[in-house]
ZAMARGU-4260 file (C-alpha; in steps of 0.2 Angstrom, whole numbers, plus 5000, padded with zeros to 4 digits):
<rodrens>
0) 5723/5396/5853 | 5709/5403/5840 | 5691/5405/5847 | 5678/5401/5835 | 5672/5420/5837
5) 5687/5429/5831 | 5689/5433/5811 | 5700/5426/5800 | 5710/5435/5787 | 5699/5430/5769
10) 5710/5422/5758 | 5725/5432/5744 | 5714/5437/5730 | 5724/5430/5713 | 5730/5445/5703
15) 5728/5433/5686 | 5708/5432/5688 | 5703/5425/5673 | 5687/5434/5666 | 5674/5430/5656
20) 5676/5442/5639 | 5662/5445/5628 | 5664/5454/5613 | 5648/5461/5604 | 5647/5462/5586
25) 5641/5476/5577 | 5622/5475/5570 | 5621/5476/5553 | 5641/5470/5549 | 5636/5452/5545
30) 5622/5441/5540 | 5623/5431/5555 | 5617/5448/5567 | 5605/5459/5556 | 5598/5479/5561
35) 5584/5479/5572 | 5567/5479/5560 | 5556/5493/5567 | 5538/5488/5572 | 5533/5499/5557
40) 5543/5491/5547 | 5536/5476/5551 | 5519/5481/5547 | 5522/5488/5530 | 5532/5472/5526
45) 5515/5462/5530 | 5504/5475/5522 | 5516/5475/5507 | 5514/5455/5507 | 5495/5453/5508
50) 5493/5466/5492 | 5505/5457/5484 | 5497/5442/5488 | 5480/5447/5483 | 5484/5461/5470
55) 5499/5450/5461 | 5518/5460/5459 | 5516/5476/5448 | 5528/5467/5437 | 5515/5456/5431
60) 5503/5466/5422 | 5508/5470/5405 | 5502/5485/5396 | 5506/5492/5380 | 5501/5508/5373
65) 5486/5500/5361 | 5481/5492/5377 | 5472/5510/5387 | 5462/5518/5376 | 5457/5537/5385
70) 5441/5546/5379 | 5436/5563/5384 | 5417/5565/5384 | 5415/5584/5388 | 5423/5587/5405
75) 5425/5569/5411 | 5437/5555/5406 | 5434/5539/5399 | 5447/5526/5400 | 5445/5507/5395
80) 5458/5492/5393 | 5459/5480/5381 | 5453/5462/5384 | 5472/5455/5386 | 5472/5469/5401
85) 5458/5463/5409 | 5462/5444/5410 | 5481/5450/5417 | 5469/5461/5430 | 5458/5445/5435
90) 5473/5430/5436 | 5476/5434/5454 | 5459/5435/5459 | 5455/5417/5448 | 5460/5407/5463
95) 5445/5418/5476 | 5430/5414/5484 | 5417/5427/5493 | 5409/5420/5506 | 5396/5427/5519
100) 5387/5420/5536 | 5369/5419/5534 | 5358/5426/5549 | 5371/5433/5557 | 5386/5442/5557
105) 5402/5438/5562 | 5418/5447/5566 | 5435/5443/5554 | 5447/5434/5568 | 5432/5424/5572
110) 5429/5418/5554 | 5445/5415/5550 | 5448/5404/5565 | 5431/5396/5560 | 5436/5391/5542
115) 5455/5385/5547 | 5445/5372/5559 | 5433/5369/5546 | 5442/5366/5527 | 5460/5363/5534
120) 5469/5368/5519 | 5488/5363/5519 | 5493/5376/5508 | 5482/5390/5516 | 5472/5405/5513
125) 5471/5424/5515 | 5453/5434/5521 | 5449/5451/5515 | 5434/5457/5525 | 5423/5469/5512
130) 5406/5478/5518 | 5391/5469/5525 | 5399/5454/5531 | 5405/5448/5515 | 5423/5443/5515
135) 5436/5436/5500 | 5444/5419/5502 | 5461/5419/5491 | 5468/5403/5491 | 5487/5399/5486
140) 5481/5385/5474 | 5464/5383/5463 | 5459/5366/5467 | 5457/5373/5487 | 5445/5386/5479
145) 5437/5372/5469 | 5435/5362/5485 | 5427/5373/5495 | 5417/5376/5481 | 5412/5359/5477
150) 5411/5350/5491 | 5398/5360/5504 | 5386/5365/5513 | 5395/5372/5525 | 5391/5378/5544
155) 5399/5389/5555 | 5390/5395/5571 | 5377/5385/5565 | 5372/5395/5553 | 5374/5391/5534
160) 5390/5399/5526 | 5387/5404/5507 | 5402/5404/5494 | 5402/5408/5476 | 5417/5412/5464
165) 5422/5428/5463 | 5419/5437/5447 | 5424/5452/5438 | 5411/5465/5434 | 5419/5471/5418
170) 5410/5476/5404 | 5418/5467/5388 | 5413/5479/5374
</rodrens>
């Protein structure tokens, strides 16, 4: 007769275990399992993205030879463009707005928070913050740029917000 206190043997262990095989694929064989993207690589992707999305593709401009004009005036260079330069320089920008914070300044997260609550744009916009607490609004679509525009005054902070159209300062001679 067993006591409770003595040991049993524990039971046969199964020599035909079945386990659980995982196989790993190799990064970068198939779409499905890409190569790691480095956290530099992300940020020149982005950085690459907002010039283009500013700037427009290089692709875009074209220039042909009548089109640059370079005049030497003693040691220093002159160069101009044609007008057909200049309009393919300023399409990008035709959709761009600058605005500025009246009595106060304001830091860039904190605007661009401010103007998402504030115009609600489905198709969005980017901010470029320049000197002084001016900052350029590019839209993805002119009639967003005409809205804003248009349809003011607009307060952020309490404070009056100011937005003209940006403009070119090219000297059409």
């Amino acid at each position: 007769m067993k006591t409770s206190l003595e040991k049993s043997s524990p039971p046969p262990i199964e020599n035909n275990r079945s386990t659980k095989r995982v196989k790993f694929k190799a990064q970068g064989v198939d779409g499905d399992n890409p190569p790691p993207v480095s956290f530099r690589d992300k940020l020149l992707e982005t950085r690459m993205e907002m010039e283009e999305e500013f700037m427009g593709k290089e692709e875009d401009i074209d220039i042909d030879i009548g089109d640059v004009v370079i005049e030497r005036e003693g040691f220093l260079l002159a160069i101009s463009f044609s007008q057909k330069v200049h309009s393919q320089l300023v399409k990008p920008w035709q959709s761009t707005v600058v605005v500025k914070l009246l009595g106060r300044s304001i830091g860039y997260k904190v605007l661009c928070n401010r103007l998402e609550a504030l115009w609600n744009m489905s198709h969005g916009f980017s901010v470029l913050d320049l000197e002084n607490n001016y900052f350029l609004v590019h839209f993805k679509r002119e009639s967003d740029a005409q809205h804003v525009l248009t349809q003011g005054p607009w307060i952020v902070l309490g404070h009056y917000l100011t937005v003209q159209p940006w403009s070119p300062h090219f000297d059409s001679a």
